[in-house]
PyMOL Python script that loads the backbone (N, CA, C, O; Angstrom):
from pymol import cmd

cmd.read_pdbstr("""\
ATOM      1  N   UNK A   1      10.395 -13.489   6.983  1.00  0.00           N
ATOM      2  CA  UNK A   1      11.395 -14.041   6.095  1.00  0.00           C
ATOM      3  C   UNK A   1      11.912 -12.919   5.186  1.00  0.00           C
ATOM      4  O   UNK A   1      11.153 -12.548   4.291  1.00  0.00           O
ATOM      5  N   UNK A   2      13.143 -12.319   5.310  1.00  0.00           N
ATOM      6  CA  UNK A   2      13.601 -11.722   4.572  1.00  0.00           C
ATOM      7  C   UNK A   2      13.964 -12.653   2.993  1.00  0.00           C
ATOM      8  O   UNK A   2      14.243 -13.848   2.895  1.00  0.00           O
ATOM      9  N   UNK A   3      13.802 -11.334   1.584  1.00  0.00           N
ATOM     10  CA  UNK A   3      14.063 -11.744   0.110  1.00  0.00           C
ATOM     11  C   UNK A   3      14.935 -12.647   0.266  1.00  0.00           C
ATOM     12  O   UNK A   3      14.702 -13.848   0.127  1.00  0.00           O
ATOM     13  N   UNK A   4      16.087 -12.129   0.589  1.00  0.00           N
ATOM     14  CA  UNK A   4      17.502 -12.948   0.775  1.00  0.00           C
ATOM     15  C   UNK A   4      17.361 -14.718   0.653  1.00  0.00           C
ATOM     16  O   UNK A   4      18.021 -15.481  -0.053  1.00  0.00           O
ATOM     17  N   UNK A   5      16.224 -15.032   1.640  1.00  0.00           N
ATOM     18  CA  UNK A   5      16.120 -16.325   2.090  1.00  0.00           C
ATOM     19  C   UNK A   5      15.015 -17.084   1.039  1.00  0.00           C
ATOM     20  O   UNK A   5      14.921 -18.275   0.743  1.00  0.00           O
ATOM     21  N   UNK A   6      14.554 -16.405   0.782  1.00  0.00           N
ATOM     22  CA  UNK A   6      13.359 -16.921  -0.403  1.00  0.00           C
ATOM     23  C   UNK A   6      13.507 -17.954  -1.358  1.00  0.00           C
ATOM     24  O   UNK A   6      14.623 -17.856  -1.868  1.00  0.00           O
ATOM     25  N   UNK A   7      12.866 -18.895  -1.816  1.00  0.00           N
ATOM     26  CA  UNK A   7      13.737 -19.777  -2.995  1.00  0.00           C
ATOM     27  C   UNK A   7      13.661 -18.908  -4.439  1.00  0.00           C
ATOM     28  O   UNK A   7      12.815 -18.014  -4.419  1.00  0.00           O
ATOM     29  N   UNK A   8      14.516 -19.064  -5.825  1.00  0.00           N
ATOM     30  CA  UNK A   8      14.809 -18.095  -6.608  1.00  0.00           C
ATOM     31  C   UNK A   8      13.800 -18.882  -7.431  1.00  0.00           C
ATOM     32  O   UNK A   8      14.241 -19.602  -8.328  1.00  0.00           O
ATOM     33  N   UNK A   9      12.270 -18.805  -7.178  1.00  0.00           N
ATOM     34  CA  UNK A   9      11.394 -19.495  -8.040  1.00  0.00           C
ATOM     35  C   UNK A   9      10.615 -18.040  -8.546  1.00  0.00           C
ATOM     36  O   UNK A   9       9.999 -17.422  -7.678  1.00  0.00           O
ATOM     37  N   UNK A  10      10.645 -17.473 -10.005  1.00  0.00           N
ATOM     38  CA  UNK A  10      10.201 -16.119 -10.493  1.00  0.00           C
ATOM     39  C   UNK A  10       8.433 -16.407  -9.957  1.00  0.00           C
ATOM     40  O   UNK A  10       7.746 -15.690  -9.230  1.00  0.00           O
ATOM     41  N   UNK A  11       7.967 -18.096 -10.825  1.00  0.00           N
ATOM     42  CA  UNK A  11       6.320 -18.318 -10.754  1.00  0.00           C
ATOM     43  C   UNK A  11       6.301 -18.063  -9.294  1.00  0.00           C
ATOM     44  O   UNK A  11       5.442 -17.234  -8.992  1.00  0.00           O
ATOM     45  N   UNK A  12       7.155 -18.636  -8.054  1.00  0.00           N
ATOM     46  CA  UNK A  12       6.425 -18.374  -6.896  1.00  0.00           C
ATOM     47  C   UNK A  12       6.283 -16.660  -6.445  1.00  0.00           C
ATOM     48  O   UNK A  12       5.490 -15.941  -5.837  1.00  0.00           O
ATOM     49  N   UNK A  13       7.155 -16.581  -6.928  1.00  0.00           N
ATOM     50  CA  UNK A  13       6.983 -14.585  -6.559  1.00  0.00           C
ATOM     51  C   UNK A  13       5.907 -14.363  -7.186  1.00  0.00           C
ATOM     52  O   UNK A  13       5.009 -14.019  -6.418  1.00  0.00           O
ATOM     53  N   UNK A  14       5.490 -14.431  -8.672  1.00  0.00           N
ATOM     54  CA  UNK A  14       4.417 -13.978  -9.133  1.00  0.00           C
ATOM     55  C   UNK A  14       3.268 -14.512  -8.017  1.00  0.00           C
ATOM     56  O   UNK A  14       2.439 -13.777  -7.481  1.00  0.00           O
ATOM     57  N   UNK A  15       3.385 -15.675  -7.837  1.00  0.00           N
ATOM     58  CA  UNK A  15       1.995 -16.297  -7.204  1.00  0.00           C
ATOM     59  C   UNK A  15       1.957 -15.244  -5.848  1.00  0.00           C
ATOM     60  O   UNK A  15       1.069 -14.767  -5.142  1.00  0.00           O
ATOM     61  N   UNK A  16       2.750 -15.205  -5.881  1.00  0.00           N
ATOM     62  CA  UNK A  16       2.939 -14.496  -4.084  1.00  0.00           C
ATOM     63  C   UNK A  16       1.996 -13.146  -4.040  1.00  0.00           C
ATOM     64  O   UNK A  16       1.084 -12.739  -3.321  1.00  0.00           O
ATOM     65  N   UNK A  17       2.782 -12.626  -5.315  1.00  0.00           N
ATOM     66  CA  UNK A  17       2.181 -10.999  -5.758  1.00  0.00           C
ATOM     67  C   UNK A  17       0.815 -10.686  -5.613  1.00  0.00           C
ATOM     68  O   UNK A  17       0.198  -9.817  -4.996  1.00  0.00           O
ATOM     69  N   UNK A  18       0.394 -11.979  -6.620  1.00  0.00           N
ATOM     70  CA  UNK A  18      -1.020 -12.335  -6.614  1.00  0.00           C
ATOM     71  C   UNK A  18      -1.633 -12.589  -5.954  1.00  0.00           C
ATOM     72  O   UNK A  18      -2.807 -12.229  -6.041  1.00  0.00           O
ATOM     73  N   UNK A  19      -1.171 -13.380  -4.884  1.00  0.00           N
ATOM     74  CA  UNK A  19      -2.166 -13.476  -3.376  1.00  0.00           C
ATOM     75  C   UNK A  19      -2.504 -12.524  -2.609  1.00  0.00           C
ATOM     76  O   UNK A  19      -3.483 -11.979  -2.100  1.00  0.00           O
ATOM     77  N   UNK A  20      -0.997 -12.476  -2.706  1.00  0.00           N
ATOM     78  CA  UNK A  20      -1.172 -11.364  -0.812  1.00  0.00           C
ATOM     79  C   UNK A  20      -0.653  -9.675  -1.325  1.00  0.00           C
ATOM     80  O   UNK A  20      -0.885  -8.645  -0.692  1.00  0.00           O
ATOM     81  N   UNK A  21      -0.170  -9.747  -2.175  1.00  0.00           N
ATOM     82  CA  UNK A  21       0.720  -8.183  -2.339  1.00  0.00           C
ATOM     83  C   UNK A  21      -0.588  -6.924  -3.028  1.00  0.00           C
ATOM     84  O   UNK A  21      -0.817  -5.747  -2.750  1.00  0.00           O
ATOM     85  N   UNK A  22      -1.203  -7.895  -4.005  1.00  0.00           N
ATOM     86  CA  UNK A  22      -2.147  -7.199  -4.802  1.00  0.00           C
ATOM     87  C   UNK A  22      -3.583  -7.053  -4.080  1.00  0.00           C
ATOM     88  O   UNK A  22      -4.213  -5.996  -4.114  1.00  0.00           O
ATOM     89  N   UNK A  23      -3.970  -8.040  -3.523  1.00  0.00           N
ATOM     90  CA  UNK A  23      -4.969  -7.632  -2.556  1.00  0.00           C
ATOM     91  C   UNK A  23      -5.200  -7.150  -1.375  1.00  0.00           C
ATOM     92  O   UNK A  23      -6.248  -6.959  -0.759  1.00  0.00           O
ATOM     93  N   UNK A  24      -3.717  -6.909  -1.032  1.00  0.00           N
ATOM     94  CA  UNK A  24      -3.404  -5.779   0.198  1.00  0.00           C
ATOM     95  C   UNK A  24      -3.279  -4.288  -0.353  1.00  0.00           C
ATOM     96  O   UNK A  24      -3.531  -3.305   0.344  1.00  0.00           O
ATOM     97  N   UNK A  25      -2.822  -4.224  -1.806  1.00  0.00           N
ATOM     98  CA  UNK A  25      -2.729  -3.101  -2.007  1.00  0.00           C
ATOM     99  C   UNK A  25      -4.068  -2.359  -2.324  1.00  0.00           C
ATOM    100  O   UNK A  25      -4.315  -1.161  -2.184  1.00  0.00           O
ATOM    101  N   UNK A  26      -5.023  -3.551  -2.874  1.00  0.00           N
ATOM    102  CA  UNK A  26      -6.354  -2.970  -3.350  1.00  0.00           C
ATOM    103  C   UNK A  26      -7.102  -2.517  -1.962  1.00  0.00           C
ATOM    104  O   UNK A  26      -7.584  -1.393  -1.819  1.00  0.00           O
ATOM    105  N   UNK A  27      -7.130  -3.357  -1.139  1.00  0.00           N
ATOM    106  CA  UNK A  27      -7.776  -3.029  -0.024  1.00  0.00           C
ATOM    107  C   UNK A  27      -7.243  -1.853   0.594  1.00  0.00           C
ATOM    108  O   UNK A  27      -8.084  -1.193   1.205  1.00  0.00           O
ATOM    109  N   UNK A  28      -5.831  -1.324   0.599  1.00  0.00           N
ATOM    110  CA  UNK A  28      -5.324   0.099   1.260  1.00  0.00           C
ATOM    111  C   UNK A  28      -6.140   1.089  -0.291  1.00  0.00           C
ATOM    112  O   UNK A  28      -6.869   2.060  -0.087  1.00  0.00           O
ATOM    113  N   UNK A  29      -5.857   0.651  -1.522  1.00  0.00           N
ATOM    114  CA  UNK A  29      -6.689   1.734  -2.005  1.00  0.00           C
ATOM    115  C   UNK A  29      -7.777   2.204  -1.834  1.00  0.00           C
ATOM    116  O   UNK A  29      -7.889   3.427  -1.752  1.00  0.00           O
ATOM    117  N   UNK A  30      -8.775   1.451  -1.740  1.00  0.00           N
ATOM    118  CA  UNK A  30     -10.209   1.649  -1.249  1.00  0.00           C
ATOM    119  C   UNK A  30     -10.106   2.355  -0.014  1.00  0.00           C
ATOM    120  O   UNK A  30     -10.588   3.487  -0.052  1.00  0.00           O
ATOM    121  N   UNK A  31      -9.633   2.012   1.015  1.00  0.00           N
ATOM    122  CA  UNK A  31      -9.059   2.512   2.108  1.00  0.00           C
ATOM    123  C   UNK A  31      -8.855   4.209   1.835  1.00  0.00           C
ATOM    124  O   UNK A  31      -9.589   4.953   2.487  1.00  0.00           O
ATOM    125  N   UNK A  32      -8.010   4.732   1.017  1.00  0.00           N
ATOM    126  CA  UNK A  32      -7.365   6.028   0.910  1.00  0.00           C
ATOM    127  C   UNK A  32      -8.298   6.675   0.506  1.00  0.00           C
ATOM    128  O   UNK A  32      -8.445   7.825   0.922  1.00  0.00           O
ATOM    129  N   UNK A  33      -9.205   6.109  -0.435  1.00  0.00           N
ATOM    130  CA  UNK A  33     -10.381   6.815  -1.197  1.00  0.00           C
ATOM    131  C   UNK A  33     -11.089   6.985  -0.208  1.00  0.00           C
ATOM    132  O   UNK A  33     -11.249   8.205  -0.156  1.00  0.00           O
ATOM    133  N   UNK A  34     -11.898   6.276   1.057  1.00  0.00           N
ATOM    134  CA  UNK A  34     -12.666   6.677   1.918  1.00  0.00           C
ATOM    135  C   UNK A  34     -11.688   8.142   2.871  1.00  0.00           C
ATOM    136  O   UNK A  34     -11.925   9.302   3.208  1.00  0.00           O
ATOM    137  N   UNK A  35     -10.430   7.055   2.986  1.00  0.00           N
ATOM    138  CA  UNK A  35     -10.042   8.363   4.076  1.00  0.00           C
ATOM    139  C   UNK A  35      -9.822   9.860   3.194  1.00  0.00           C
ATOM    140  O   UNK A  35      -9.908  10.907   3.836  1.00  0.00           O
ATOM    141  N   UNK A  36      -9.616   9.896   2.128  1.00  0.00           N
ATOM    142  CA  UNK A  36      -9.884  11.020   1.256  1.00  0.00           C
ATOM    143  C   UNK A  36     -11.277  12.059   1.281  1.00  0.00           C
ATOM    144  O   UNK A  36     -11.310  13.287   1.203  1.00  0.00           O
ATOM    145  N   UNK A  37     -12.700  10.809   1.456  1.00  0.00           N
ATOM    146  CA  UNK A  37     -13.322  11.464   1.394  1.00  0.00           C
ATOM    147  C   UNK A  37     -13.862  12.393   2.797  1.00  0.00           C
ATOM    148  O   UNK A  37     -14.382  13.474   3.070  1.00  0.00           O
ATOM    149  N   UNK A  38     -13.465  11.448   3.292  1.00  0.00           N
ATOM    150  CA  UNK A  38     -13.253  11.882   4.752  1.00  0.00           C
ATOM    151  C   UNK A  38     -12.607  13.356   5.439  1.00  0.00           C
ATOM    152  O   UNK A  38     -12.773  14.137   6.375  1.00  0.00           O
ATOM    153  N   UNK A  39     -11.779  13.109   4.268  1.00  0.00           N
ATOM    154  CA  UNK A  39     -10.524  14.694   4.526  1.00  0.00           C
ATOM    155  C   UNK A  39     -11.405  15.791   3.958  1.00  0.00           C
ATOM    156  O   UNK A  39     -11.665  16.810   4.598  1.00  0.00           O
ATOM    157  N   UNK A  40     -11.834  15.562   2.795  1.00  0.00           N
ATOM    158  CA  UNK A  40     -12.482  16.466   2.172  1.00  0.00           C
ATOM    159  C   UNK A  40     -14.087  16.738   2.848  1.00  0.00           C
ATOM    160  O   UNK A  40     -14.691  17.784   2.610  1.00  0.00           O
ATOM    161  N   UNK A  41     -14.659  15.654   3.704  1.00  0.00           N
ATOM    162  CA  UNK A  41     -15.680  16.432   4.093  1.00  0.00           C
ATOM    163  C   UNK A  41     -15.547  17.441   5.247  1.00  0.00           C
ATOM    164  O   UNK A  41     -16.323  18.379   5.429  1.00  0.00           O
ATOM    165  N   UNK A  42     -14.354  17.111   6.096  1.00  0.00           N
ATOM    166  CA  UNK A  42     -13.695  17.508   7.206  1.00  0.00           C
ATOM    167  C   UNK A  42     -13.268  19.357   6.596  1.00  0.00           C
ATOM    168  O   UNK A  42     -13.474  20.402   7.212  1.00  0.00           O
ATOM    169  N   UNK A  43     -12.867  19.237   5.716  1.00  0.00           N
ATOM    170  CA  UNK A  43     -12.102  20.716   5.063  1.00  0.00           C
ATOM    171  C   UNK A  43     -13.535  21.187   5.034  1.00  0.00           C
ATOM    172  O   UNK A  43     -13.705  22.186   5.733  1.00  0.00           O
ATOM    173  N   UNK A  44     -14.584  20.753   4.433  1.00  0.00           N
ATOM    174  CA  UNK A  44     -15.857  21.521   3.916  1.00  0.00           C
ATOM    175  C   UNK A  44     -16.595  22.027   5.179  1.00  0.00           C
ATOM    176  O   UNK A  44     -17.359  22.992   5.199  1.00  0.00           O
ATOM    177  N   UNK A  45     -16.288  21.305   6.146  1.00  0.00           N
ATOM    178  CA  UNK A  45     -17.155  21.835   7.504  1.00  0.00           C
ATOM    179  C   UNK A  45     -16.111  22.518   8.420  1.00  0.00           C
ATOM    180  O   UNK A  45     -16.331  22.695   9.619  1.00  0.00           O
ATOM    181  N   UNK A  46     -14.557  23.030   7.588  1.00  0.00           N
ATOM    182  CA  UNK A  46     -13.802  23.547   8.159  1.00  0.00           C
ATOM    183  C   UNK A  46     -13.516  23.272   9.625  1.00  0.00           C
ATOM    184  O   UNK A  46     -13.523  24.243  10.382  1.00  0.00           O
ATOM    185  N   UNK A  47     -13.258  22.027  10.131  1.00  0.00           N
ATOM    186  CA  UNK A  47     -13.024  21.728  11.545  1.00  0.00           C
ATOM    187  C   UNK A  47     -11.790  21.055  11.254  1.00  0.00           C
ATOM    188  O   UNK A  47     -11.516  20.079  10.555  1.00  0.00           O
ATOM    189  N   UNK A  48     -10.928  22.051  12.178  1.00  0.00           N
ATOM    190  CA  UNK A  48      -9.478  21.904  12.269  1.00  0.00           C
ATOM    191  C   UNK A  48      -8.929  20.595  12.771  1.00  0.00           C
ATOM    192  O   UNK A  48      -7.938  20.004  12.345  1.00  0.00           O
ATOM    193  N   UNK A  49      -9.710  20.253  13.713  1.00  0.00           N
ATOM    194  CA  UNK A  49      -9.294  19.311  14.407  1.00  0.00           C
ATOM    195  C   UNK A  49      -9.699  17.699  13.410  1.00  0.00           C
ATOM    196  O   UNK A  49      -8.968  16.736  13.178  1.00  0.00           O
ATOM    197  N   UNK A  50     -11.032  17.940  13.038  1.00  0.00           N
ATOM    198  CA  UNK A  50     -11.486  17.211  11.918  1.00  0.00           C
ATOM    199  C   UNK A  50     -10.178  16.663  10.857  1.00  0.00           C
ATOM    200  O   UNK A  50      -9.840  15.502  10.627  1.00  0.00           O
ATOM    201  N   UNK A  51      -9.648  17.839  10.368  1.00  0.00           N
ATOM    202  CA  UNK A  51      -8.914  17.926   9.426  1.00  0.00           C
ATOM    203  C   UNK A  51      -7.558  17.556   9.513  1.00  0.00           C
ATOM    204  O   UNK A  51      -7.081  17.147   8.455  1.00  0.00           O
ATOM    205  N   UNK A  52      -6.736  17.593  10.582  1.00  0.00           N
ATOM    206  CA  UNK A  52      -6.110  17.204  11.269  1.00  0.00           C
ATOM    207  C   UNK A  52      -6.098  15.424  11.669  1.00  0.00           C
ATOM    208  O   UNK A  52      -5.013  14.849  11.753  1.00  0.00           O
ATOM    209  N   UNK A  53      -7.133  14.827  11.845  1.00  0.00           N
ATOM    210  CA  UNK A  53      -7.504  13.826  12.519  1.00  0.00           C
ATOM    211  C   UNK A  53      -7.332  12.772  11.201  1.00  0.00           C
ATOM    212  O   UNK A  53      -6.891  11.634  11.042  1.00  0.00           O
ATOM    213  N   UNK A  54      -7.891  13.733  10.421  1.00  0.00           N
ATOM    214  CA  UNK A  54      -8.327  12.661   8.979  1.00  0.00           C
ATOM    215  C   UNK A  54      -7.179  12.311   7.876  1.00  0.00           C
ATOM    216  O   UNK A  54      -6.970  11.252   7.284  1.00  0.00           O
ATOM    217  N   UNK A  55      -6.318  13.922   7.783  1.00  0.00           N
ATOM    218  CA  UNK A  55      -5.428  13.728   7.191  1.00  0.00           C
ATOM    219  C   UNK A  55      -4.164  12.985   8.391  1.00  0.00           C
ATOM    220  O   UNK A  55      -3.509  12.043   7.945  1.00  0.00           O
ATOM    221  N   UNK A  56      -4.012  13.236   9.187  1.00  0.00           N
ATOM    222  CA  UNK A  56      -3.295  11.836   9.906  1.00  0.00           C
ATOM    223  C   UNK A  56      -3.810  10.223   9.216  1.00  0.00           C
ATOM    224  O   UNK A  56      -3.077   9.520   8.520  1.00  0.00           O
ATOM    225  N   UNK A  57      -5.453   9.832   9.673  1.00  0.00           N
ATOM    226  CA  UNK A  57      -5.812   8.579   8.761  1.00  0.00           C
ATOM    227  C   UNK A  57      -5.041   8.363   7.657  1.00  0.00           C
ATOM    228  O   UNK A  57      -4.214   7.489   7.398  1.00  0.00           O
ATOM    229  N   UNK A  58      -5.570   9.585   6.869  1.00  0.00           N
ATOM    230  CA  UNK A  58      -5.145   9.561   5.010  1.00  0.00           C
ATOM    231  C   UNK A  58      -3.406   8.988   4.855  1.00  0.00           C
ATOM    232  O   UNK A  58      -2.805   8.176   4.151  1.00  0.00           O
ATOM    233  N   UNK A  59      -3.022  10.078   6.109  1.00  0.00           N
ATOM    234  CA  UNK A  59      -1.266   9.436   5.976  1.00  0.00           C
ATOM    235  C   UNK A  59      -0.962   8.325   6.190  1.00  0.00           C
ATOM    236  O   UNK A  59      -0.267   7.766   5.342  1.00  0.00           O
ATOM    237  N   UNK A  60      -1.307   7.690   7.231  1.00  0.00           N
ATOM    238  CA  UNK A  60      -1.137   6.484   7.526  1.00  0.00           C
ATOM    239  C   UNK A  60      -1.146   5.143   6.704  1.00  0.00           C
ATOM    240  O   UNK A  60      -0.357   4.203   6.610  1.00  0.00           O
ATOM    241  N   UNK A  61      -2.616   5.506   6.034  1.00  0.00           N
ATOM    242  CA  UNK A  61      -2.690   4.519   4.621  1.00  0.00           C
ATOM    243  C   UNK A  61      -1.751   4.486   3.425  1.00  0.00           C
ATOM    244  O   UNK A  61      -1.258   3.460   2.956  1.00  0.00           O
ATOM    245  N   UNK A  62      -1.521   6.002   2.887  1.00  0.00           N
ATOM    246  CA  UNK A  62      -0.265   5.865   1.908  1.00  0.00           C
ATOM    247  C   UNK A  62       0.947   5.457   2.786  1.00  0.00           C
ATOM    248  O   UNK A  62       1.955   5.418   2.080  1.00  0.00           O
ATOM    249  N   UNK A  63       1.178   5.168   3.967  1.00  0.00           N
ATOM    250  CA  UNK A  63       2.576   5.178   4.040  1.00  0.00           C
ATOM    251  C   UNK A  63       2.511   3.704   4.272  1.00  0.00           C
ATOM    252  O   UNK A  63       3.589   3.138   4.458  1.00  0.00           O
ATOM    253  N   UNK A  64       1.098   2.786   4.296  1.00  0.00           N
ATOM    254  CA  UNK A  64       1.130   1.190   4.439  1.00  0.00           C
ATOM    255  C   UNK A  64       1.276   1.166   3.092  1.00  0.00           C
ATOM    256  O   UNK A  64       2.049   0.295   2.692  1.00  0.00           O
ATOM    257  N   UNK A  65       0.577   2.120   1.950  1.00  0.00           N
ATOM    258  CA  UNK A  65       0.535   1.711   0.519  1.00  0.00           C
ATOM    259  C   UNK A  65       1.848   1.690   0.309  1.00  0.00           C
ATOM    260  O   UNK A  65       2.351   0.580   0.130  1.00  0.00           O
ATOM    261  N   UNK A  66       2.522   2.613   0.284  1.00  0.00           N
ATOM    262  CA  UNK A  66       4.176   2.866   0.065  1.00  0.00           C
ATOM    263  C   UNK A  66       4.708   1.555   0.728  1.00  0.00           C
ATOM    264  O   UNK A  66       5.638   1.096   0.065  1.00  0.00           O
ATOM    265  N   UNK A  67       4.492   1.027   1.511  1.00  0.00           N
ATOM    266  CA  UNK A  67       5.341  -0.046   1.867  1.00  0.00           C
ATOM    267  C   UNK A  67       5.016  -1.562   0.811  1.00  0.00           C
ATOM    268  O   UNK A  67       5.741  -2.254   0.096  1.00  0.00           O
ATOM    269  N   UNK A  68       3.953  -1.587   1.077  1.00  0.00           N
ATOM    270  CA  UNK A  68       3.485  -2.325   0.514  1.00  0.00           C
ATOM    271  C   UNK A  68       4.223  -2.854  -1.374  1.00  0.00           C
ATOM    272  O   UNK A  68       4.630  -3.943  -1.777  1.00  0.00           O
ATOM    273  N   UNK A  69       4.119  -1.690  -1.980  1.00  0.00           N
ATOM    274  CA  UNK A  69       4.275  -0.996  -2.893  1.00  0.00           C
ATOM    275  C   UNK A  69       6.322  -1.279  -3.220  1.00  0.00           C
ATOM    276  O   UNK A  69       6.972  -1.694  -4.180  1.00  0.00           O
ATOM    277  N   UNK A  70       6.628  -0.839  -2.004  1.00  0.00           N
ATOM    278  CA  UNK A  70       8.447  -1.282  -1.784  1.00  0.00           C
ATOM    279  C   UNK A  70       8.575  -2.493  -1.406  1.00  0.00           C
ATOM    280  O   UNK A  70       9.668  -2.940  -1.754  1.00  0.00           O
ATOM    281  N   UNK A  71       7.692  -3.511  -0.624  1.00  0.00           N
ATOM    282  CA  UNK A  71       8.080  -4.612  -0.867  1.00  0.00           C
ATOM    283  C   UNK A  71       7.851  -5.568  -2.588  1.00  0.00           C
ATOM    284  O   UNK A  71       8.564  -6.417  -3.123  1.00  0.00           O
ATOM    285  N   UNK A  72       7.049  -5.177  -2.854  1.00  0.00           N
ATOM    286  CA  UNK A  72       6.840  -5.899  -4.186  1.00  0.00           C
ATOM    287  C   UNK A  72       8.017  -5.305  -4.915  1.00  0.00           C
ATOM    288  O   UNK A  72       8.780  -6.130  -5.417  1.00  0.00           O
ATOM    289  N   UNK A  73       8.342  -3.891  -5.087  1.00  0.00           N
ATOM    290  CA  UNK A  73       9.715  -3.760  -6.079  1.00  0.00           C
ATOM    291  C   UNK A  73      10.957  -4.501  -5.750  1.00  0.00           C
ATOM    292  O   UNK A  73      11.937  -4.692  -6.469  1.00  0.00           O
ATOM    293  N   UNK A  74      10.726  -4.899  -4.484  1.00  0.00           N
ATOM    294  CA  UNK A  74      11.921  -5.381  -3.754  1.00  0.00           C
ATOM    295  C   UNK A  74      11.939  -7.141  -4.468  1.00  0.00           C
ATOM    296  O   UNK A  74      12.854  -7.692  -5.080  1.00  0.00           O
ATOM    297  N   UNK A  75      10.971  -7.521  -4.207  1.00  0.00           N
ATOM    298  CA  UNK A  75      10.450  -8.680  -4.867  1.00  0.00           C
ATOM    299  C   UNK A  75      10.678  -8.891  -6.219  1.00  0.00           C
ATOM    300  O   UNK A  75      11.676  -9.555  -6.499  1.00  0.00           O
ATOM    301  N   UNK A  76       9.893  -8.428  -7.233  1.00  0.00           N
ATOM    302  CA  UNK A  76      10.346  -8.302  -8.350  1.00  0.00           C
ATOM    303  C   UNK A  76      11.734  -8.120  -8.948  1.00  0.00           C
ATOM    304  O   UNK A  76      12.090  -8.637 -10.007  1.00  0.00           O
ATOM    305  N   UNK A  77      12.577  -7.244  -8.083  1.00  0.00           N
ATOM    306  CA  UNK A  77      13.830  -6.839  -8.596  1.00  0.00           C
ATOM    307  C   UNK A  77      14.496  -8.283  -8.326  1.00  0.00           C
ATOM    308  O   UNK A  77      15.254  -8.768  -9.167  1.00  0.00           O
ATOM    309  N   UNK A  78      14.110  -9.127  -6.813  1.00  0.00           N
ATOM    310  CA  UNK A  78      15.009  -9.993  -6.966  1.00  0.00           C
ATOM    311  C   UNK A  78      15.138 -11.345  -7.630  1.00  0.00           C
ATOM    312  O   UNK A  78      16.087 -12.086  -7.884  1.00  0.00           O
ATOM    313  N   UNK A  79      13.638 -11.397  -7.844  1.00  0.00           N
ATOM    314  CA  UNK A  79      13.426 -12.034  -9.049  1.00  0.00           C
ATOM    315  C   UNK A  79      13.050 -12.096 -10.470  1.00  0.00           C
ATOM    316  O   UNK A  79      12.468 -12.867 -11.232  1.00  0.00           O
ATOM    317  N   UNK A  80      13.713 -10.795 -10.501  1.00  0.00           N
ATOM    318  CA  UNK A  80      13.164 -10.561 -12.282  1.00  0.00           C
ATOM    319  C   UNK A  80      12.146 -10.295 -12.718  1.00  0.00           C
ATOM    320  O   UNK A  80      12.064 -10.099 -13.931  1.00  0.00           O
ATOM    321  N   UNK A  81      11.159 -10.208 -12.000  1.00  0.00           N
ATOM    322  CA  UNK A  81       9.581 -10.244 -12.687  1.00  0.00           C
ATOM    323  C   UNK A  81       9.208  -8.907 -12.766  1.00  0.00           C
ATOM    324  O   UNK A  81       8.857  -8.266 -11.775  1.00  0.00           O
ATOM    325  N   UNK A  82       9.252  -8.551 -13.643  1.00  0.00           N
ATOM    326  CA  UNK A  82       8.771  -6.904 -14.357  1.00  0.00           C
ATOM    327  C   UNK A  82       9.674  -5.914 -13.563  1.00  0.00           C
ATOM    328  O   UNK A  82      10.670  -6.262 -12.929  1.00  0.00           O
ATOM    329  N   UNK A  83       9.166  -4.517 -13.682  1.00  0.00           N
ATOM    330  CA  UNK A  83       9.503  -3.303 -12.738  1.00  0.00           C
ATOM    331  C   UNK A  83       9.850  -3.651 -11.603  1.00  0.00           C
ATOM    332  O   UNK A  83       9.091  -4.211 -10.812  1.00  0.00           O
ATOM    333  N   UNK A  84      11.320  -3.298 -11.319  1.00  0.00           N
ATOM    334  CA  UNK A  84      11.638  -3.223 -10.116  1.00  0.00           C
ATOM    335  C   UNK A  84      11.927  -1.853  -9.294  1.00  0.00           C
ATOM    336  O   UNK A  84      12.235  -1.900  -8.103  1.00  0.00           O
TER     337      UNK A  84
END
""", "prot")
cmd.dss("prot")
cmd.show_as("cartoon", "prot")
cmd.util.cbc("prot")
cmd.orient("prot")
């Protein structure tokens, strides 16, 4: 369902945020922090391929966070609710 189609209810966006937006984002954070540590043990045992492998992971997660992250501004903006 694209914004567009959404009903212009601000409480249901908030509720929305609150369900699904904020606990997807927490779960990709936790997420980045492992694949972080991951990167960094990979650099310490200097294996290229390691390093390579992990920081691919690491990317992958910020670029679900980033989305994640653009749908809620997208959200908010169209309903008013804080930072858009």
């Amino acid at each position: 369902m694209r914004i567009a189609e959404w009903p212009e209810d601000r409480a249901w966006a908030e509720a929305v945020i609150a369900r699904t937006y904020a606990p997807q984002q927490a779960r990709i954070r936790v997420e980045i922090a492992a694949r972080q540590e991951d990167l960094a043990d990979a650099v310490a045992r200097r294996d290229p391929a390691a390093i390579v492998h992990e920081a691919g992971r690491l990317a992958e997660r910020l670029t679900a966070l980033a989305e994640w992250d653009r749908m809620e501004r997208e959200l908010r903006a169209r309903f008013g609710g804080g930072e858009a």
